[in-house]
Residue, then its C-alpha position, 0 to 999 in steps of 0.5 A: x102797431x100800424x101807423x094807421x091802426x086806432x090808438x085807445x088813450x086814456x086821457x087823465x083829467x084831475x079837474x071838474x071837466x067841463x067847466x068853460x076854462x082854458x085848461x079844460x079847452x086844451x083838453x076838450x079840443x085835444x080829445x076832439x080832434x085825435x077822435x075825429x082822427x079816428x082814435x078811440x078817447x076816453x076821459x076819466x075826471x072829478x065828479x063836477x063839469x058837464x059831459x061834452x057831446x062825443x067824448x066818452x067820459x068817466x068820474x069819479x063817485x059824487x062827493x057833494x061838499x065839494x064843488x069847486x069850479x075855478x082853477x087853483x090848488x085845494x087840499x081836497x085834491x088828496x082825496x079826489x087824486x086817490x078816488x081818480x086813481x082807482x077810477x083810472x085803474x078800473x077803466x084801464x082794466x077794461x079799456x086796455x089803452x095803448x097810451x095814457x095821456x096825463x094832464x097837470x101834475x097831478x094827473x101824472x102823479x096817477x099816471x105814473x101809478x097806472x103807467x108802473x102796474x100795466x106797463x103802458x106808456x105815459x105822456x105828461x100834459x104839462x101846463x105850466x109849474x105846479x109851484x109856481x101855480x100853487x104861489x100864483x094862487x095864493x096858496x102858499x109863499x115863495x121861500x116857504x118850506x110848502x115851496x120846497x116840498x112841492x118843488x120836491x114832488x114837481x122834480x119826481x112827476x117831471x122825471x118820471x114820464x115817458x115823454x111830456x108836452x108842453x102848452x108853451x116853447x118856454x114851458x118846455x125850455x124851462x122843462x131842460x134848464x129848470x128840472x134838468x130834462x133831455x130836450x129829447x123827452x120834452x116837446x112844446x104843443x102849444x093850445x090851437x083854435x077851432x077856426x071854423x068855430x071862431x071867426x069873423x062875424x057882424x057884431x050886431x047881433x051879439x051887442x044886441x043880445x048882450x046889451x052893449x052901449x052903442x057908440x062906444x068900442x067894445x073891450x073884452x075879456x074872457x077867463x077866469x076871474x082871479x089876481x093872477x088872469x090880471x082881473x085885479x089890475x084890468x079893473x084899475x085900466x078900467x078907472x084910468x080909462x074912465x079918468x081919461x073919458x075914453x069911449x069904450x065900454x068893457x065886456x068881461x066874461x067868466x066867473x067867479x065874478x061876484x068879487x069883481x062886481x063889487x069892486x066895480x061898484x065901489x071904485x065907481x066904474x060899474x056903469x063901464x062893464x056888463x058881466x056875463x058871468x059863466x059862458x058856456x063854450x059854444x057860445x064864445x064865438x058868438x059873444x066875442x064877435x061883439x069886441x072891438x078889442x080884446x085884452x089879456x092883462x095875465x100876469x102869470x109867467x109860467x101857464x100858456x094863454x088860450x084865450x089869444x088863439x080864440x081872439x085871434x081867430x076871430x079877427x079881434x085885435x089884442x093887448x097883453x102884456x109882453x112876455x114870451x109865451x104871448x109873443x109866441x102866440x101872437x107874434x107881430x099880430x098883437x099890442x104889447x104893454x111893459x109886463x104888469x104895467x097897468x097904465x102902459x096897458x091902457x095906454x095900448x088899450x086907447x092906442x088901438x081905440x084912435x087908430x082904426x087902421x092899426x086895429x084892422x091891420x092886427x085883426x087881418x094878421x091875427x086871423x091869418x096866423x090862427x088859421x095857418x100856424x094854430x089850428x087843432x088839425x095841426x096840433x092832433x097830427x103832432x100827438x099822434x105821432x108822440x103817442x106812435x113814438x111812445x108805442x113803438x118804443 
Protein backbone atom coordinates (compact mmCIF):
# COMPACT_ATOMS: atom_id res chain seq x y z
CA UNK A 1 0.00 0.00 0.00
CA UNK A 2 1.19 3.68 -0.82
CA UNK A 3 2.08 5.67 2.05
CA UNK A 4 -0.47 8.20 1.15
CA UNK A 5 -3.43 5.76 -0.17
CA UNK A 6 -6.76 5.76 2.35
CA UNK A 7 -6.45 3.00 4.77
CA UNK A 8 -10.27 1.14 5.36
CA UNK A 9 -10.09 0.23 9.57
CA UNK A 10 -12.74 -1.44 11.30
CA UNK A 11 -12.80 0.15 14.54
CA UNK A 12 -14.24 -2.93 17.13
CA UNK A 13 -16.06 -1.19 20.11
CA UNK A 14 -17.53 -3.50 22.68
CA UNK A 15 -19.32 -0.94 24.61
CA UNK A 16 -22.62 1.25 24.11
CA UNK A 17 -20.76 3.84 22.23
CA UNK A 18 -21.58 7.00 22.48
CA UNK A 19 -22.30 7.34 26.04
CA UNK A 20 -20.29 10.62 27.14
CA UNK A 21 -17.22 8.93 28.94
CA UNK A 22 -13.80 8.70 28.81
CA UNK A 23 -13.20 5.06 26.95
CA UNK A 24 -15.79 6.33 24.22
CA UNK A 25 -13.90 9.83 24.08
CA UNK A 26 -10.54 8.13 23.14
CA UNK A 27 -12.53 6.12 20.56
CA UNK A 28 -14.43 9.02 19.26
CA UNK A 29 -11.58 11.48 18.66
CA UNK A 30 -9.47 8.59 17.46
CA UNK A 31 -12.02 8.08 14.69
CA UNK A 32 -12.23 11.81 14.31
CA UNK A 33 -9.06 12.41 13.53
CA UNK A 34 -7.70 9.32 11.33
CA UNK A 35 -11.13 10.48 9.02
CA UNK A 36 -10.02 13.94 8.94
CA UNK A 37 -6.91 12.44 7.69
CA UNK A 38 -8.37 11.13 5.11
CA UNK A 39 -9.05 7.15 6.05
CA UNK A 40 -12.14 5.48 5.51
CA UNK A 41 -13.43 4.45 9.53
CA UNK A 42 -16.42 2.41 10.32
CA UNK A 43 -17.15 1.73 14.07
CA UNK A 44 -19.20 -1.37 14.73
CA UNK A 45 -20.60 -1.54 18.69
CA UNK A 46 -23.51 -2.62 21.27
CA UNK A 47 -27.11 -1.31 20.46
CA UNK A 48 -27.06 1.31 23.09
CA UNK A 49 -25.26 5.17 22.70
CA UNK A 50 -25.72 7.80 19.99
CA UNK A 51 -24.37 8.09 16.57
CA UNK A 52 -21.64 10.80 16.29
CA UNK A 53 -21.91 13.06 13.22
CA UNK A 54 -19.65 11.65 10.78
CA UNK A 55 -18.59 8.63 11.65
CA UNK A 56 -20.33 5.74 10.19
CA UNK A 57 -21.53 3.41 12.66
CA UNK A 58 -22.96 -0.06 13.11
CA UNK A 59 -24.60 -2.16 16.01
CA UNK A 60 -25.81 -4.71 17.06
CA UNK A 61 -29.58 -6.19 17.09
CA UNK A 62 -31.53 -4.17 20.00
CA UNK A 63 -31.53 -6.14 22.89
CA UNK A 64 -34.24 -4.19 25.02
CA UNK A 65 -33.54 -5.77 28.75
CA UNK A 66 -30.09 -4.37 28.48
CA UNK A 67 -29.30 -0.73 28.86
CA UNK A 68 -26.52 -0.41 30.89
CA UNK A 69 -24.54 2.61 30.28
CA UNK A 70 -21.75 3.15 32.88
CA UNK A 71 -18.33 1.44 32.73
CA UNK A 72 -17.81 -1.87 34.52
CA UNK A 73 -17.65 -5.73 33.38
CA UNK A 74 -21.51 -7.63 33.10
CA UNK A 75 -22.32 -11.09 32.51
CA UNK A 76 -24.46 -9.90 29.48
CA UNK A 77 -21.23 -9.17 27.49
CA UNK A 78 -21.29 -13.20 26.79
CA UNK A 79 -23.81 -12.74 24.57
CA UNK A 80 -23.48 -8.98 23.34
CA UNK A 81 -19.41 -9.95 22.45
CA UNK A 82 -21.18 -13.08 20.19
CA UNK A 83 -23.72 -10.79 18.70
CA UNK A 84 -20.76 -7.88 18.03
CA UNK A 85 -18.83 -10.71 16.17
CA UNK A 86 -21.16 -11.98 13.56
CA UNK A 87 -22.07 -8.08 13.30
CA UNK A 88 -18.05 -7.61 13.09
CA UNK A 89 -17.84 -10.56 10.53
CA UNK A 90 -20.84 -9.17 8.30
CA UNK A 91 -19.08 -5.74 7.79
CA UNK A 92 -15.80 -7.19 7.12
CA UNK A 93 -17.32 -9.08 4.16
CA UNK A 94 -18.46 -6.25 2.75
CA UNK A 95 -16.26 -3.35 3.94
CA UNK A 96 -12.97 -5.38 3.00
CA UNK A 97 -10.56 -3.51 5.99
CA UNK A 98 -6.97 -3.04 5.60
CA UNK A 99 -6.66 -2.94 9.12
CA UNK A 100 -8.89 -4.04 12.38
CA UNK A 101 -8.52 -1.73 15.33
CA UNK A 102 -9.81 -3.50 18.40
CA UNK A 103 -10.76 -1.67 21.71
CA UNK A 104 -10.68 -3.22 25.28
CA UNK A 105 -10.03 -6.96 25.77
CA UNK A 106 -12.98 -7.89 24.58
CA UNK A 107 -12.94 -6.34 21.35
CA UNK A 108 -9.81 -8.29 20.91
CA UNK A 109 -10.84 -11.43 21.71
CA UNK A 110 -13.47 -10.52 18.25
CA UNK A 111 -10.55 -9.59 17.06
CA UNK A 112 -8.57 -12.09 16.92
CA UNK A 113 -11.60 -14.20 15.41
CA UNK A 114 -11.95 -11.82 12.69
CA UNK A 115 -8.05 -11.30 12.23
CA UNK A 116 -7.79 -15.78 11.98
CA UNK A 117 -10.85 -15.93 9.16
CA UNK A 118 -9.78 -12.88 6.60
CA UNK A 119 -6.34 -12.58 7.33
CA UNK A 120 -6.33 -9.09 8.13
CA UNK A 121 -4.19 -7.44 10.60
CA UNK A 122 -5.00 -6.46 14.37
CA UNK A 123 -4.21 -3.84 16.57
CA UNK A 124 -5.38 -4.25 20.13
CA UNK A 125 -6.42 -0.87 21.99
CA UNK A 126 -5.66 -1.45 25.24
CA UNK A 127 -6.90 0.62 28.18
CA UNK A 128 -5.91 -0.67 31.21
CA UNK A 129 -6.04 -4.83 32.69
CA UNK A 130 -9.14 -6.52 32.26
CA UNK A 131 -8.51 -8.20 35.88
CA UNK A 132 -7.39 -5.66 37.29
CA UNK A 133 -10.70 -3.49 36.02
CA UNK A 134 -12.93 -6.49 36.72
CA UNK A 135 -11.26 -6.14 40.75
CA UNK A 136 -11.64 -2.36 40.75
CA UNK A 137 -15.24 -2.89 39.89
CA UNK A 138 -16.34 -4.95 42.24
CA UNK A 139 -16.91 -7.69 40.16
CA UNK A 140 -14.98 -10.10 41.70
CA UNK A 141 -11.95 -10.56 44.81
CA UNK A 142 -8.48 -10.33 44.46
CA UNK A 143 -6.78 -14.05 45.26
CA UNK A 144 -10.17 -15.55 44.02
CA UNK A 145 -10.36 -18.35 41.48
CA UNK A 146 -12.53 -15.52 38.99
CA UNK A 147 -9.06 -13.69 39.24
CA UNK A 148 -6.85 -16.42 37.82
CA UNK A 149 -9.37 -17.33 35.23
CA UNK A 150 -9.51 -13.87 33.72
CA UNK A 151 -5.60 -13.37 34.09
CA UNK A 152 -5.64 -16.72 31.97
CA UNK A 153 -7.78 -15.33 29.37
CA UNK A 154 -5.99 -11.47 29.52
CA UNK A 155 -2.59 -13.47 29.05
CA UNK A 156 -4.39 -15.31 25.62
CA UNK A 157 -5.83 -11.84 23.89
CA UNK A 158 -2.38 -9.92 24.98
CA UNK A 159 -0.35 -12.38 22.76
CA UNK A 160 -2.36 -12.86 20.25
CA UNK A 161 -2.47 -9.19 18.56
CA UNK A 162 -0.61 -8.04 15.86
CA UNK A 163 0.67 -4.88 17.67
CA UNK A 164 -1.25 -3.23 20.80
CA UNK A 165 -1.54 0.53 21.77
CA UNK A 166 -1.65 1.61 24.91
CA UNK A 167 -3.49 4.79 26.77
CA UNK A 168 -0.54 5.11 29.05
CA UNK A 169 3.77 4.51 28.90
CA UNK A 170 2.83 2.34 32.34
CA UNK A 171 0.36 0.41 30.41
CA UNK A 172 2.56 -0.63 28.17
CA UNK A 173 5.54 -1.27 30.53
CA UNK A 174 3.34 -3.41 32.35
CA UNK A 175 2.51 -5.05 28.75
CA UNK A 176 6.67 -6.35 29.03
CA UNK A 177 7.30 -6.75 32.62
CA UNK A 178 3.55 -8.39 33.50
CA UNK A 179 2.36 -10.49 30.33
CA UNK A 180 6.13 -10.92 28.99
CA UNK A 181 5.26 -9.00 25.50
CA UNK A 182 8.31 -7.87 22.94
CA UNK A 183 8.67 -4.15 23.64
CA UNK A 184 8.61 -4.20 19.65
CA UNK A 185 4.72 -4.97 19.73
CA UNK A 186 3.64 -2.69 22.36
CA UNK A 187 3.49 1.22 21.69
CA UNK A 188 2.13 3.86 24.49
CA UNK A 189 -0.53 6.16 22.67
CA UNK A 190 -1.82 8.09 25.32
CA UNK A 191 -5.45 10.13 25.11
CA UNK A 192 -4.94 13.48 23.39
CA UNK A 193 -7.43 16.83 23.39
CA UNK A 194 -9.16 18.61 20.92
CA UNK A 195 -7.60 22.00 21.95
CA UNK A 196 -9.82 24.14 19.72
CA UNK A 197 -12.77 22.66 21.29
CA UNK A 198 -11.30 23.08 25.07
CA UNK A 199 -9.93 26.15 25.80
CA UNK A 200 -9.71 29.11 27.89
CA UNK A 201 -13.12 30.80 27.89
CA UNK A 202 -15.02 33.76 30.48
CA UNK A 203 -16.70 31.62 33.00
CA UNK A 204 -19.52 33.96 33.25
CA UNK A 205 -21.43 32.60 31.06
CA UNK A 206 -21.41 28.72 32.12
CA UNK A 207 -22.04 29.89 35.99
CA UNK A 208 -24.73 31.53 35.08
CA UNK A 209 -26.47 28.77 33.15
CA UNK A 210 -25.50 26.08 35.55
CA UNK A 211 -26.39 28.47 38.68
CA UNK A 212 -23.21 28.55 40.38
CA UNK A 213 -23.18 30.27 43.86
CA UNK A 214 -21.06 33.81 43.39
CA UNK A 215 -18.13 34.41 45.71
CA UNK A 216 -17.07 30.84 46.00
CA UNK A 217 -14.37 29.07 43.81
CA UNK A 218 -15.69 26.89 41.45
CA UNK A 219 -14.23 22.89 41.99
CA UNK A 220 -15.26 20.30 39.20
CA UNK A 221 -15.18 16.91 38.22
CA UNK A 222 -16.37 15.38 35.26
CA UNK A 223 -16.46 11.14 34.87
CA UNK A 224 -18.21 8.73 35.58
CA UNK A 225 -19.41 8.23 39.15
CA UNK A 226 -18.03 5.01 40.73
CA UNK A 227 -15.57 4.01 43.82
CA UNK A 228 -12.88 3.60 41.59
CA UNK A 229 -13.05 7.53 39.68
CA UNK A 230 -12.56 8.38 43.54
CA UNK A 231 -16.27 9.60 43.57
CA UNK A 232 -16.37 7.85 47.36
CA UNK A 233 -13.60 9.50 48.66
CA UNK A 234 -14.11 13.37 46.67
CA UNK A 235 -17.48 13.33 48.76
CA UNK A 236 -15.36 12.83 52.07
CA UNK A 237 -13.01 16.08 50.60
CA UNK A 238 -16.07 17.58 50.41
CA UNK A 239 -17.15 17.28 54.28
CA UNK A 240 -13.20 18.16 55.18
CA UNK A 241 -13.76 21.37 53.10
CA UNK A 242 -16.89 22.19 54.76
CA UNK A 243 -15.45 21.58 58.48
CA UNK A 244 -12.90 23.80 57.20
CA UNK A 245 -15.38 26.57 55.83
CA UNK A 246 -13.22 26.80 52.70
CA UNK A 247 -15.04 28.89 50.10
CA UNK A 248 -15.75 26.94 47.30
CA UNK A 249 -18.52 25.16 45.89
CA UNK A 250 -17.93 21.85 43.94
CA UNK A 251 -19.36 21.15 40.60
CA UNK A 252 -19.76 17.56 39.82
CA UNK A 253 -20.52 16.24 36.24
CA UNK A 254 -21.41 12.75 35.19
CA UNK A 255 -23.71 10.02 36.15
CA UNK A 256 -24.93 7.60 37.72
CA UNK A 257 -25.42 10.20 40.32
CA UNK A 258 -28.54 9.36 41.98
CA UNK A 259 -26.15 7.32 44.85
CA UNK A 260 -24.06 10.24 45.27
CA UNK A 261 -27.18 12.44 45.61
CA UNK A 262 -27.96 10.96 48.55
CA UNK A 263 -24.90 10.48 50.09
CA UNK A 264 -24.74 14.33 49.97
CA UNK A 265 -27.91 14.63 51.70
CA UNK A 266 -27.21 12.48 54.26
CA UNK A 267 -23.48 13.68 55.15
CA UNK A 268 -24.94 17.00 54.92
CA UNK A 269 -22.90 18.70 52.28
CA UNK A 270 -25.52 18.82 49.49
CA UNK A 271 -25.88 22.51 49.60
CA UNK A 272 -22.07 22.39 48.50
CA UNK A 273 -22.57 20.52 45.17
CA UNK A 274 -24.81 21.16 42.02
CA UNK A 275 -24.99 17.72 40.05
CA UNK A 276 -25.60 18.12 36.33
CA UNK A 277 -25.76 14.57 36.06
CA UNK A 278 -24.99 13.36 32.18
CA UNK A 279 -23.06 15.94 29.95
CA UNK A 280 -23.24 15.45 26.59
CA UNK A 281 -19.75 15.80 25.10
CA UNK A 282 -19.83 18.89 23.03
CA UNK A 283 -20.88 20.68 25.96
CA UNK A 284 -17.85 19.88 28.41
CA UNK A 285 -15.96 22.60 27.20
CA UNK A 286 -18.52 24.88 27.85
CA UNK A 287 -19.38 23.91 31.20
CA UNK A 288 -15.84 23.43 32.51
CA UNK A 289 -14.94 26.96 31.85
CA UNK A 290 -16.71 27.70 34.85
CA UNK A 291 -14.02 25.95 37.23
CA UNK A 292 -11.84 27.47 39.06
CA UNK A 293 -10.16 23.94 39.74
CA UNK A 294 -10.50 20.82 38.62
CA UNK A 295 -10.04 17.63 40.47
CA UNK A 296 -9.45 13.76 39.64
CA UNK A 297 -9.27 12.12 42.93
CA UNK A 298 -9.09 8.52 40.63
CA UNK A 299 -7.75 5.63 42.63
CA UNK A 300 -7.54 3.30 39.86
CA UNK A 301 -3.64 2.33 38.89
CA UNK A 302 -4.24 0.56 35.95
CA UNK A 303 -6.49 2.86 33.11
CA UNK A 304 -5.44 6.19 31.90
CA UNK A 305 -6.81 9.64 32.77
CA UNK A 306 -8.74 11.38 29.91
CA UNK A 307 -10.24 13.95 31.83
CA UNK A 308 -6.42 15.85 32.76
CA UNK A 309 -5.87 16.25 28.93
CA UNK A 310 -9.45 18.12 28.78
CA UNK A 311 -8.69 20.10 32.10
CA UNK A 312 -5.55 21.01 30.87
CA UNK A 313 -6.73 22.45 27.73
CA UNK A 314 -8.82 24.41 29.18
CA UNK A 315 -6.51 26.40 31.37
CA UNK A 316 -8.05 24.73 34.52
CA UNK A 317 -5.45 23.98 37.16
CA UNK A 318 -5.67 20.54 38.58
CA UNK A 319 -5.40 18.18 41.77
CA UNK A 320 -4.89 14.25 41.79
CA UNK A 321 -3.41 11.95 43.45
CA UNK A 322 0.25 11.26 42.50
CA UNK A 323 0.80 8.23 40.52
CA UNK A 324 2.60 7.55 37.23
CA UNK A 325 -0.07 7.74 34.54
CA UNK A 326 -1.11 11.41 36.17
CA UNK A 327 2.41 12.58 36.46
CA UNK A 328 2.59 11.46 32.59
CA UNK A 329 -0.18 13.38 31.70
CA UNK A 330 0.17 16.38 33.41
CA UNK A 331 3.99 16.63 34.33
CA UNK A 332 4.76 19.80 36.46
CA UNK A 333 1.63 21.61 35.40
CA UNK A 334 -0.35 19.75 38.06
CA UNK A 335 -1.17 19.59 42.10
CA UNK A 336 -0.27 16.44 43.50
CA UNK A 337 -1.63 14.49 46.74
CA UNK A 338 -0.24 11.09 48.52
CA UNK A 339 -2.08 8.26 46.47
CA UNK A 340 -5.63 7.83 48.03
CA UNK A 341 -5.00 10.58 50.79
CA UNK A 342 -8.21 12.22 50.96
CA UNK A 343 -7.25 14.72 53.59
CA UNK A 344 -3.76 15.49 51.68
CA UNK A 345 -5.94 16.02 48.75
CA UNK A 346 -7.89 18.49 50.16
CA UNK A 347 -5.23 19.99 51.61
CA UNK A 348 -3.79 20.74 47.69
CA UNK A 349 -7.29 21.39 47.00
CA UNK A 350 -7.31 24.80 49.49
CA UNK A 351 -3.67 25.24 48.62
CA UNK A 352 -4.48 26.13 45.00
CA UNK A 353 -7.97 28.28 46.66
CA UNK A 354 -5.32 30.86 48.63
CA UNK A 355 -2.91 30.90 46.10
CA UNK A 356 -4.04 32.82 42.96
CA UNK A 357 -0.76 33.09 41.56
CA UNK A 358 0.09 29.26 41.71
CA UNK A 359 -3.29 28.68 40.21
CA UNK A 360 -2.51 30.70 37.15
CA UNK A 361 1.12 29.54 37.07
CA UNK A 362 -0.48 25.67 36.34
CA UNK A 363 -3.56 27.04 34.34
CA UNK A 364 -0.85 28.75 31.76
CA UNK A 365 1.49 25.47 31.98
CA UNK A 366 -1.13 23.07 31.45
CA UNK A 367 -2.47 24.72 28.79
CA UNK A 368 0.98 24.98 26.96
CA UNK A 369 1.38 21.29 27.52
CA UNK A 370 -2.05 20.32 25.72
CA UNK A 371 -1.46 22.18 23.07
CA UNK A 372 2.30 21.37 22.18
CA UNK A 373 2.66 17.77 23.37
CA UNK A 374 -1.17 16.36 23.62
CA UNK A 375 -3.24 17.23 20.48
CA UNK A 376 -5.27 14.49 18.44
CA UNK A 377 -3.33 15.62 15.35
CA UNK A 378 -0.33 14.30 16.71
CA UNK A 379 -1.76 11.41 18.02
CA UNK A 380 -3.42 10.20 14.54
CA UNK A 381 -0.23 10.84 12.48
CA UNK A 382 1.52 7.93 15.33
CA UNK A 383 -1.70 5.39 14.32
CA UNK A 384 -1.45 5.54 10.89
CA UNK A 385 1.97 4.89 10.83
CA UNK A 386 1.00 1.58 13.16
CA UNK A 387 -1.51 0.58 10.97
CA UNK A 388 1.13 1.36 7.32
CA UNK A 389 3.64 -0.84 9.54
CA UNK A 390 1.13 -3.62 10.29
CA UNK A 391 -0.12 -3.52 6.50
CA UNK A 392 3.45 -3.56 4.90
CA UNK A 393 4.31 -6.58 7.30
Amino acid sequence: MKSSAPIRIIMIAPTPYFSDRGCHVRIYEEARTLIEMGHDVHIVTYHLGRDMAGIPTTRIVKIPWYKKLSAGPSWHKLYLDTLLFFKAFTLCRSFKPDVIHAHLHEGAFIGICLRRIFKIPLLFDCQGSLTDESIDHGFFNKDSFMEKLFRRVENFINKRADAIITSSTKGAEDMVSQWGLSPSLVTPLTDGVNCEEFKIMDKGPAREVLNLPSGKQIVAFVGLFNRYQGVDLLLEVVKIMQERQCPVHFLLMGFPEDKYKKMSEETGIADMITFTGRVDYHKVPSYLSAADIAVSPKISLTEANGKLFNYMASGIPSVVFDTPVNREILGDAGKYAAFGDKVAFANAIEELVSDRELRVKLSEMGRERAVSEHSWGSRGKKLESIYRRLIDR
